[in-house]
Residue, then its C-alpha position, 0 to 999 in steps of 0.5 A: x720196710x722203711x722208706x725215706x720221708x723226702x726223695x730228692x729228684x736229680x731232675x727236674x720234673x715239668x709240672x703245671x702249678x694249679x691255681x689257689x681255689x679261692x673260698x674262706x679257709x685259704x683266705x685264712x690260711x694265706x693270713x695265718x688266721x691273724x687279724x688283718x686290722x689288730x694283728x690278733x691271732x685267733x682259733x678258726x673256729x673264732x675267726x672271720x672274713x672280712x670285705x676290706x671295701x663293704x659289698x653293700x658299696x660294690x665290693x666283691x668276694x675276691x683275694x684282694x677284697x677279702x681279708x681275716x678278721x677278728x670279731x671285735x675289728x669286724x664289729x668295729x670295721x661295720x659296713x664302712x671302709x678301714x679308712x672310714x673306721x679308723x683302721x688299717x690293714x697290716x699286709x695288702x691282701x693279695x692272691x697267694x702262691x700255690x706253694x705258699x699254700x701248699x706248704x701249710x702244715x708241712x712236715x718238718x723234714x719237708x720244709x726245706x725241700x718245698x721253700x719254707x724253712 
């Protein structure tokens, strides 16, 4: 038996949206594996995460202290700020929407229906 791809509610459906979990590969994600520094894009398994302010100088692990990196920006970047290493970030880091996330590796067909065409 077929069944259709998308089904379109005539009612809207009262849902809570669960908050983003923070850890590496939503970061990635929420940068689309582009460098923050070069604009680079790199496979995941060449990417990294870089602290925008150093945890050696109080930074800490969050949304907006964290940033994708490529290997060679992240080597020049070392434990110093972007302004301190020359460099500047393209977008501010921020903590993404659930559906921002959410609609990463959508069907084609469905993207229209979840806010990203």
């Amino acid at each position: 038996m077929r069944s259709p791809s998308v089904v379109r509610l005539l009612t809207m459906a009262r849902w809570r949206r669960p908050a983003v979990k923070f850890s590496r590969i939503n970061v990635l994600r929420r940068d689309d594996y582009r460098c923050q520094y070069c604009g680079v894009h790199c496979s995941p398994s060449k990417i990294t995460v870089d602290h925008v302010v150093p945890q050696s100088r109080g930074g800490q692990s969050t949304w907006k202290n964290l940033v994708a990196c490529c290997s060679k920006c992240n080597h020049k970047k070392d434990n110093r700020t972007p302004d301190e290493a020359g460099l500047k970030l393209l977008t501010k880091p921020v903590r993404p929407a659930w559906m921002e996330i959410f609609s990463f590796g959508a069907k084609e067909e469905w993207k229209a229906y979840i806010g990203r065409t």
